[in-house]
C-alpha positions as CSV (number, residue, x, y, z in Angstrom):
1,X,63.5,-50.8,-44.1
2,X,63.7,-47.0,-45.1
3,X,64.9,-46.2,-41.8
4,X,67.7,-48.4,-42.3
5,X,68.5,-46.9,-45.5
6,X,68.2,-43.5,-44.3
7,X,70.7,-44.4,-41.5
8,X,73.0,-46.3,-44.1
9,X,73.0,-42.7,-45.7
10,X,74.0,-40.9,-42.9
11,X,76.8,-43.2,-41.3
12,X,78.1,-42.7,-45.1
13,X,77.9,-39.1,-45.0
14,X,79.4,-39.2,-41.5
15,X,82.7,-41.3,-42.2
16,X,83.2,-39.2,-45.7
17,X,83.7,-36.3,-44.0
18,X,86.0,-37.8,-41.0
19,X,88.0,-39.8,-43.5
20,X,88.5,-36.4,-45.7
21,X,89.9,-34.5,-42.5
22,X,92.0,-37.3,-41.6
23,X,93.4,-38.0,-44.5
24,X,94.5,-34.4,-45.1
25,X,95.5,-33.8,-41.5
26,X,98.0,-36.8,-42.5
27,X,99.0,-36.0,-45.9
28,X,99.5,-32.2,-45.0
29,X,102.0,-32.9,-42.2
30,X,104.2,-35.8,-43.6
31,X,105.0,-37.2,-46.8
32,X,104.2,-39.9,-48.3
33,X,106.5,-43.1,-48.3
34,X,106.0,-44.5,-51.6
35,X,105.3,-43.0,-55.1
36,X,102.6,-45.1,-56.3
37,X,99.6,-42.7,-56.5
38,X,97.8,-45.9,-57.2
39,X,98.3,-47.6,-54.2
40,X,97.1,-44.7,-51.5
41,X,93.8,-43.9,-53.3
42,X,93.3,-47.9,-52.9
43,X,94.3,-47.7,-49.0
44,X,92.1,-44.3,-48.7
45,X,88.9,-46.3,-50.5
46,X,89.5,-49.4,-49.0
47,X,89.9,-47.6,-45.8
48,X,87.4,-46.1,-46.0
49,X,85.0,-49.1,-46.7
50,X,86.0,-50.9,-44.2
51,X,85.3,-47.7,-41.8
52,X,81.9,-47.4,-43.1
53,X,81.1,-51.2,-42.3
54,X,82.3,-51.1,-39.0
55,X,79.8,-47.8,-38.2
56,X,77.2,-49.6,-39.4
57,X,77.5,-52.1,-36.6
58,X,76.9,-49.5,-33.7
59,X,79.2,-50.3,-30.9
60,X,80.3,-47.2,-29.7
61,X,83.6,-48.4,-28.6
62,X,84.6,-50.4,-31.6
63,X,83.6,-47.8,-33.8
64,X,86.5,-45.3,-31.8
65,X,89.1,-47.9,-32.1
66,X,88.7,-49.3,-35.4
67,X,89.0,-45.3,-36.4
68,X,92.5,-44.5,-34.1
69,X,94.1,-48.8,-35.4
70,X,93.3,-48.7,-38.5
71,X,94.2,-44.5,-39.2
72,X,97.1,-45.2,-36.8
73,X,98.3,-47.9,-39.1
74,X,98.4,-46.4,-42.3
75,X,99.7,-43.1,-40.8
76,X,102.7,-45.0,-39.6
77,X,103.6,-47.3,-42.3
78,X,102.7,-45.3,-45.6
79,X,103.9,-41.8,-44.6
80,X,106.9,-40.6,-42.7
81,X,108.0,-37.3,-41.0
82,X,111.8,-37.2,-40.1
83,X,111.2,-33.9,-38.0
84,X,109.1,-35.0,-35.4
85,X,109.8,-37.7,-33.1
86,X,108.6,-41.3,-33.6
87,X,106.3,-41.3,-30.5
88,X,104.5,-38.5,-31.8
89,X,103.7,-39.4,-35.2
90,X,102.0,-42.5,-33.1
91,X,100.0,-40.1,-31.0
92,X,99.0,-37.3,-33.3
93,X,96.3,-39.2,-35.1
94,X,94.7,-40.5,-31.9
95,X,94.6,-37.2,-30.5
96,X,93.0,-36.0,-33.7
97,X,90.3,-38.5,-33.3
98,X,89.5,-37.5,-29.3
99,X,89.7,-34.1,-30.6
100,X,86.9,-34.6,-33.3
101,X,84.8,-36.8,-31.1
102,X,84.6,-34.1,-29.1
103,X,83.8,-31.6,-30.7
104,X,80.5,-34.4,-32.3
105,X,79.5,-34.6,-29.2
106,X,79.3,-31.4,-28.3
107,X,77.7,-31.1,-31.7
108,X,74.9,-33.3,-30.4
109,X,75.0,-31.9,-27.2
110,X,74.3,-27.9,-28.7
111,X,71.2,-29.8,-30.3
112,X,69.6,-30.8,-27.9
113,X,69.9,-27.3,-26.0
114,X,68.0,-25.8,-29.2
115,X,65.8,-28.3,-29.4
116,X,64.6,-28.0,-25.6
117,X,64.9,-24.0,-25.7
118,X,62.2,-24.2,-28.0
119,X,60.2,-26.7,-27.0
120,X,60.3,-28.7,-30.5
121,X,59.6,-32.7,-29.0
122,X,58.1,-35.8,-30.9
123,X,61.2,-36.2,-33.6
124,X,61.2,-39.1,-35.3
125,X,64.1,-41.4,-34.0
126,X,65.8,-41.0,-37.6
127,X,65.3,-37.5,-38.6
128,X,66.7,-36.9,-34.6
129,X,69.1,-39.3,-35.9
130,X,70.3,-37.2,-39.0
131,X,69.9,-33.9,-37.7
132,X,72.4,-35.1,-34.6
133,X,74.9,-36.2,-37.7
134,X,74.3,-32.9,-39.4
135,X,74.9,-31.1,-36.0
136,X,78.6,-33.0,-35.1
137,X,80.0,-33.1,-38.5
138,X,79.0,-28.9,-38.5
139,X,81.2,-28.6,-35.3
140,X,84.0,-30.3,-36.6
141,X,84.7,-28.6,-39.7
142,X,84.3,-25.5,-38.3
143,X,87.0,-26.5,-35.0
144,X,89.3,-28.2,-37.5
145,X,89.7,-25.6,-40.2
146,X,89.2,-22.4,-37.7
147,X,91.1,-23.7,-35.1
148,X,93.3,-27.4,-35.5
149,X,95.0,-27.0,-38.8
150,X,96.1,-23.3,-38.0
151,X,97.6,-24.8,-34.4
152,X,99.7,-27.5,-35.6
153,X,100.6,-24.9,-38.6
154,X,101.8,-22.2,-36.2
155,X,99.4,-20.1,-38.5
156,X,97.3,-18.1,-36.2
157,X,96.6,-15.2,-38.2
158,X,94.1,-14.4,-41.0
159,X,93.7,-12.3,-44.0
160,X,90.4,-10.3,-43.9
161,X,89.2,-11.8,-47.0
162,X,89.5,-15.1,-45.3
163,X,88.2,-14.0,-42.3
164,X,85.4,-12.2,-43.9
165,X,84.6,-16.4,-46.3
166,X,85.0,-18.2,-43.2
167,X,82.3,-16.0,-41.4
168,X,79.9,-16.0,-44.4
169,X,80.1,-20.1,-44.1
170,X,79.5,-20.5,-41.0
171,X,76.2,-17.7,-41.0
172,X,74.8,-19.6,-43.9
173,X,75.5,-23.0,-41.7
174,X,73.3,-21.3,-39.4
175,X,71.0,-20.2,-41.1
176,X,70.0,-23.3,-43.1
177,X,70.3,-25.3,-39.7
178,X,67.6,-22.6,-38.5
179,X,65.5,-23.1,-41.3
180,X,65.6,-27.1,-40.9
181,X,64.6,-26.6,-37.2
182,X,62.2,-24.7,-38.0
183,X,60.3,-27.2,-40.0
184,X,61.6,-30.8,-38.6
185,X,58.4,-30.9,-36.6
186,X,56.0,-30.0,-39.6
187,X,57.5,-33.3,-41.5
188,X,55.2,-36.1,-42.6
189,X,56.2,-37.4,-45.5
190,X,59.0,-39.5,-47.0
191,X,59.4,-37.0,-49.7
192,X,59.7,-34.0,-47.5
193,X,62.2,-36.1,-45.1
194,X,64.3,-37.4,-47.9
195,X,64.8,-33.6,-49.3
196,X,65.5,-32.5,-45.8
197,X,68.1,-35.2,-45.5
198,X,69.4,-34.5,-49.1
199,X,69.5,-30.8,-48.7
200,X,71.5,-31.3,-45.1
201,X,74.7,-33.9,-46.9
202,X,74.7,-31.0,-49.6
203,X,75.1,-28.1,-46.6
204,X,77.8,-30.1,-45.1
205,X,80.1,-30.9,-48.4
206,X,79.6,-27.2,-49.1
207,X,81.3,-26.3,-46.0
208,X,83.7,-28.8,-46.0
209,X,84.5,-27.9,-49.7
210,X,84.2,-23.8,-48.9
211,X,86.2,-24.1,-45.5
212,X,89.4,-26.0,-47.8
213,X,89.0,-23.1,-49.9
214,X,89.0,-20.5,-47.9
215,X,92.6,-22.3,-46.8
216,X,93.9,-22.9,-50.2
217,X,93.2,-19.3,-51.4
218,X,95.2,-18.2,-48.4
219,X,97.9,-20.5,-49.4
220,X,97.5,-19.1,-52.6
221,X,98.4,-15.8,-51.6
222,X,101.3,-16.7,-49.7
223,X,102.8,-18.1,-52.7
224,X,102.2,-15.0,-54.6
225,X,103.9,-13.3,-52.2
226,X,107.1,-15.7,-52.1
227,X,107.0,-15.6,-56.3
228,X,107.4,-11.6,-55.6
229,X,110.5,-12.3,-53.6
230,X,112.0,-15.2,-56.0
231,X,111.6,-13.1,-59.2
232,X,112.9,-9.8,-56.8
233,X,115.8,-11.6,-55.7
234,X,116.7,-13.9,-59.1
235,X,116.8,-9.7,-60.5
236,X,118.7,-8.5,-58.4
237,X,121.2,-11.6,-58.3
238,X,121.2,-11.3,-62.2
239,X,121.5,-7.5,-62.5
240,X,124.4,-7.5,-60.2
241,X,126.3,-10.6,-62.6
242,X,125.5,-8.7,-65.5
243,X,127.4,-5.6,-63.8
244,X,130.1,-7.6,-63.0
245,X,130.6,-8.9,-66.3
246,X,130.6,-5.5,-68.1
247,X,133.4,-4.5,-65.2
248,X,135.1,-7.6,-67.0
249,X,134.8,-7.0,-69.8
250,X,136.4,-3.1,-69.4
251,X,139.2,-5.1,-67.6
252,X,139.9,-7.1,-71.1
253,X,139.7,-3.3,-72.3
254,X,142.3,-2.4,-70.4
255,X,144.7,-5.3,-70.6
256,X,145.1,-4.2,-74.6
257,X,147.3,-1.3,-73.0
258,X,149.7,-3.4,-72.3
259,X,151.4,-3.4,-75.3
260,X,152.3,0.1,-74.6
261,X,153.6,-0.9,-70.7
262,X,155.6,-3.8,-72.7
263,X,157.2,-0.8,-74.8
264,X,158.2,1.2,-71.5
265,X,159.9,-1.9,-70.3
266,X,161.6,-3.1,-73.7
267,X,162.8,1.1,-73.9
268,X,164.3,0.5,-70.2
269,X,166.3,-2.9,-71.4
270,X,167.6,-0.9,-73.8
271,X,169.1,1.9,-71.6
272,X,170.5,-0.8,-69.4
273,X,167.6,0.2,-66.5
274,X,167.0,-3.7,-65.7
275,X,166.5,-3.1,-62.5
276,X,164.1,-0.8,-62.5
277,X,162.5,-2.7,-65.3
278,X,161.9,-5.7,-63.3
279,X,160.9,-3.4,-60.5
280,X,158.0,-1.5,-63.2
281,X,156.9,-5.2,-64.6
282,X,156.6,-6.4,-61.2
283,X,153.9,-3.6,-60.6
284,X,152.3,-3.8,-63.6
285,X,151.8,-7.3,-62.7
286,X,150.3,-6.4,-59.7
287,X,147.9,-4.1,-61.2
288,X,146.5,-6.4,-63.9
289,X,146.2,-9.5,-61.6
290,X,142.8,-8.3,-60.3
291,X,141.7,-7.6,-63.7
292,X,142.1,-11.5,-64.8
293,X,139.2,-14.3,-64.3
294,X,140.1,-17.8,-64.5
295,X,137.8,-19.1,-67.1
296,X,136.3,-22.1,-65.6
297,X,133.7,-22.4,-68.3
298,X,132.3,-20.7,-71.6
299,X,129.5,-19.4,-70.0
300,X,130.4,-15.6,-68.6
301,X,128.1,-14.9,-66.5
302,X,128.9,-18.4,-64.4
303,X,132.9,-17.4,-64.6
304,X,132.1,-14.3,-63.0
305,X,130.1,-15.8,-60.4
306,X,132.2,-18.7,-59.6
307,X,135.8,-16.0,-59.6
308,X,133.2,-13.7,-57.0
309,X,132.6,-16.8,-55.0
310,X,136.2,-18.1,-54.8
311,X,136.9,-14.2,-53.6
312,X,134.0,-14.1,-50.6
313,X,135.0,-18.0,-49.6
314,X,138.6,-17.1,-49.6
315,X,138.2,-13.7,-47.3
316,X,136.4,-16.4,-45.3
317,X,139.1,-18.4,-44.6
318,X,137.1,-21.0,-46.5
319,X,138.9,-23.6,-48.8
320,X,137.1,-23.4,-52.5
321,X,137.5,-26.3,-54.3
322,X,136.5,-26.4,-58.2
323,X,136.4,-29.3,-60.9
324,X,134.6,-28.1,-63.8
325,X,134.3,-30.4,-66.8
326,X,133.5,-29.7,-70.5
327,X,130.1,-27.9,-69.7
328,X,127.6,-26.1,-72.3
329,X,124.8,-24.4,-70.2
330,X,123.4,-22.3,-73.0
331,X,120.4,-23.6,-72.5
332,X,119.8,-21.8,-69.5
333,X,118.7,-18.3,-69.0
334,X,121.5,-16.1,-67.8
335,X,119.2,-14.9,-64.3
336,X,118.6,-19.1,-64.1
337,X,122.4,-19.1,-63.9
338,X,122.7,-16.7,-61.7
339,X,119.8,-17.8,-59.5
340,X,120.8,-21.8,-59.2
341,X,124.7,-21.5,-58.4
342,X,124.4,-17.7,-56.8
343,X,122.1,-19.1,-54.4
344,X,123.9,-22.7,-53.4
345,X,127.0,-21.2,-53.4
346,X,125.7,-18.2,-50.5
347,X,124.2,-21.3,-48.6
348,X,127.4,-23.3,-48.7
349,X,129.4,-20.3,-47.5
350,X,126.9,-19.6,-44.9
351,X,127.1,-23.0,-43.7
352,X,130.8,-22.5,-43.6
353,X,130.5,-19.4,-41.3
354,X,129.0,-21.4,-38.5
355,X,131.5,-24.2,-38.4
356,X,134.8,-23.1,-36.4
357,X,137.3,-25.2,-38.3
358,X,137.9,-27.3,-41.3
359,X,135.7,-24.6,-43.5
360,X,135.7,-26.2,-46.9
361,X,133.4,-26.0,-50.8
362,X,133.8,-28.5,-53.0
363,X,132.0,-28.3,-56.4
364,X,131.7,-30.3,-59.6
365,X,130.5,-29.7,-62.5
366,X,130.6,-31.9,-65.4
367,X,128.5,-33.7,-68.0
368,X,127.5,-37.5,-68.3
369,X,126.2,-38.3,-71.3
370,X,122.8,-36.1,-71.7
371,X,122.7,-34.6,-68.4
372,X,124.8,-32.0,-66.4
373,X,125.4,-33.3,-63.1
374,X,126.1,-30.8,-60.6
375,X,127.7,-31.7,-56.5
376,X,128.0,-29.0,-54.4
377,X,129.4,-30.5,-50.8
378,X,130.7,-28.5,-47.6
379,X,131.3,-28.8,-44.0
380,X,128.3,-27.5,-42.3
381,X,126.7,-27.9,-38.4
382,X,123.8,-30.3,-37.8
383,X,120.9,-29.8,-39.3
384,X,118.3,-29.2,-36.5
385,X,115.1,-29.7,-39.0
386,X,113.9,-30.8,-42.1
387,X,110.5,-30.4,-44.2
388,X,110.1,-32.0,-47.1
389,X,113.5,-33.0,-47.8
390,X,114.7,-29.9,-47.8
391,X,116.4,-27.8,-44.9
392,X,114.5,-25.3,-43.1
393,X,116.1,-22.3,-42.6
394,X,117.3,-21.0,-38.8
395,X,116.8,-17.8,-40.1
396,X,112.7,-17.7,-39.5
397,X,109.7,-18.1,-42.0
398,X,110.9,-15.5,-44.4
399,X,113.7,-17.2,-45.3
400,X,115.3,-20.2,-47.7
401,X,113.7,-18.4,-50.5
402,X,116.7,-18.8,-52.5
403,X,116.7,-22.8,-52.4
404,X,112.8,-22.2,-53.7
405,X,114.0,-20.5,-56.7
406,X,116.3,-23.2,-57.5
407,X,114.0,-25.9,-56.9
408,X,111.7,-24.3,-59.9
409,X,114.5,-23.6,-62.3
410,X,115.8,-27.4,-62.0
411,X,112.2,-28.8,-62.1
412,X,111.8,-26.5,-65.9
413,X,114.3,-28.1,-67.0
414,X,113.1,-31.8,-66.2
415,X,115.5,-32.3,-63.1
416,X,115.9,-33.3,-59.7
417,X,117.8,-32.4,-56.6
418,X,118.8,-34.4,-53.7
419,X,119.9,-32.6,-50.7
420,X,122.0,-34.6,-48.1
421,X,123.5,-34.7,-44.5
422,X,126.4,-36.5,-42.9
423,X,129.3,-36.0,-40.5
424,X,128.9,-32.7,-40.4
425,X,129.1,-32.6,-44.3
426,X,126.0,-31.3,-46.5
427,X,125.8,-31.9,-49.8
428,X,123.3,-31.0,-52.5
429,X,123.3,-33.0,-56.3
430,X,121.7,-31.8,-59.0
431,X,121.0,-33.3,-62.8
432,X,119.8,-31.4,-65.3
433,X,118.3,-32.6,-68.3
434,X,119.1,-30.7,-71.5
């Protein structure tokens, strides 16, 4: 009966860590369908459950295909990927499974060896039987998080702090496995058995919870990183508004001398010079033209930014369409301005750049009720791939910073944004919530 127990304990130590893998191998590269948080933690316990029985019965072969059906299942109707084709989303979670069956046996396999090399015989069939689990589950955190996640995330390289965690992990793994060897033979109580067994589930969860970290705090750096560039770039997008406002507002300056250049011309009327009048009116017209910006809304910073826009779109040969509505956008930060339209407009005209005809941006911006409602739409090639709803940029990994930014400004201020492709049109919508 204790055996049974003590075997009960390990097959649920055993599909715990599978199911954790799994689960984030899945979650990590697609998202999920519905928004019910609810619902998947049910699936995932339930799941796992039903795993858990299933082990318990020992057939080898039912065990593998109850793990790749019902994985397979939920993979494919809970989560989606629109990047990756549909045949592959079927086959990745198999070849997950192979992969990590593998890498057990071979776990159980390296055992063995040791065991042999030095001549350690007489196991009971249960501690054999736990120290074989202990063993596989070892080798598969260590393949997955050293080597699987950073394939299928194109991430080969490491940070020597990393590095330097993931090392220290896997010495310690060794070390306490050496230690365990060392004494399975000398074992003859339940006690002692039951601490060894206890002491091996907590060396496992401490790698699997010390390997994730070691791969979040590399994430986490990463981000700090792209917050460096967002804040560099929002500054620099702001300082360069703020410049071209003062340059406005020294244009306004210098329209007030117009008074005087309405004298010159009233003094030629007067001498009977009309023509010559019309001629100096004409050029003063001329001159002063460049000076005006069309006032699109109250907010100064966003005139000068939509008039720069219109400019760069028109040397473009692009057609810059504008409908802005009674708008009050005080409540945003001038560089939040600057950041959200500065950086959809630059997309949209990129966009434009690599279309060869029928270059167009339309923009609206108006106010229903309590929200500001904001479509940006314009002709734009095919999108060759998406992550997370969002486009990623053919530009390389350094790259779609900008739509980043904007994604943090509109989520402070209780929005959304819904990005959209068709007929060679993109469009992005936005709703802010005052």
């Amino acid at each position: 009966m204790e055996d049974y127990i003590f075997f009960i304990f390990g097959t649920v130590i055993s599909c715990l860590i599978n199911s954790l893998i799994l689960f984030q191998f899945i979650e990590e590269k697609n998202e999920r369908i519905y928004a019910n948080r609810w619902l998947y933690f049910l699936v995932k316990t339930g799941l796992y459950l039903v795993i858990v029985c299933i082990n318990v019965i020992q057939q080898p072969v039912i065990n593998f295909a109850s793990w790749i059906i019902l994985f397979g299942i939920v993979n494919y109707a809970l989560y989606e990927n629109t990047n990756i084709k549909n045949i592959y989303r079927v086959l990745e979670v198999p070849v997950l499974i192979s992969i990590l069956t593998v890498c057990e046996t071979v776990g159980v396999f390296t055992l063995e060896f040791i065991l042999w090399k030095l001549g350690i015989h007489n196991i009971q069939a249960i501690m054999m039987e736990s120290m074989e689990i202990t063993f596989s589950k070892l080798f598969v955190l260590i393949f997955y998080y050293l080597v699987i996640s950073k394939l299928w995330r194109d991430d080969l390289t490491l940070t020597k702090p990393q590095f330097l965690v993931e090392v220290i992990i896997i010495l310690f793994s060794i070390a306490d496995l050496a230690v365990i060897i060392s004494v399975i033979s000398k074992i003859t109580s339940n006690t002692e058995f039951i601490l060894l067994l206890i002491n091996m589930a907590f060396m496992l969860f401490a790698d699997l919870y010390f390997l994730y970290f070691a791969r979040f705090a590399e994430k986490y750096n990463q981000l700090k990183v792209k917050l460096r560039l967002l804040e560099q770039q929002s500054l620099l997008q702001y300082e360069y508004y703020a410049e071209q406002e003062e340059k406005y507002n020294e244009s306004v300056k210098i329209l007030h001398d117009v008074n005087k250049h309405i004298k010159m011309i009233e003094n030629m009327y007067q001498a009977k010079e009309e023509e010559i009048a019309i001629t100096y009116t004409q050029e003063i017209s001329e001159m002063l033209l460049p000076l005006a910006l069309e006032e699109y809304t109250n907010n100064p910073i966003l005139n000068v930014l939509l008039n720069d826009k219109k400019k760069i779109a028109n040397f473009h040969n692009i057609r810059f369409g504008l409908e802005v509505g009674s708008v009050d956008l005080s409540f945003m930060e001038p560089i939040e301005v600057t950041t959200v339209f500065g950086n959809l407009l630059d997309n949209a005209i990129e966009a434009c750049d690599m279309v060869s005809q029928n270059k167009y941006i339309e923009m609206k911006l108006d106010r229903y009720n309590d929200f500001i409602v904001v479509n940006i739409s314009n002709s734009s090639m095919p999108i060759e791939k998406w992550n997370h709803d969002k486009p990623v940029s053919r530009k390389g990994k350094n790259h779609g910073i900008g739509l980043l930014n904007v994604e943090n400004i509109i989520k402070k201020y209780n929005g959304c944004m819904v990005l959209e492709e068709e007929a060679m049109k993109f469009s992005c919508k936005i709703i802010f919530n005052q």
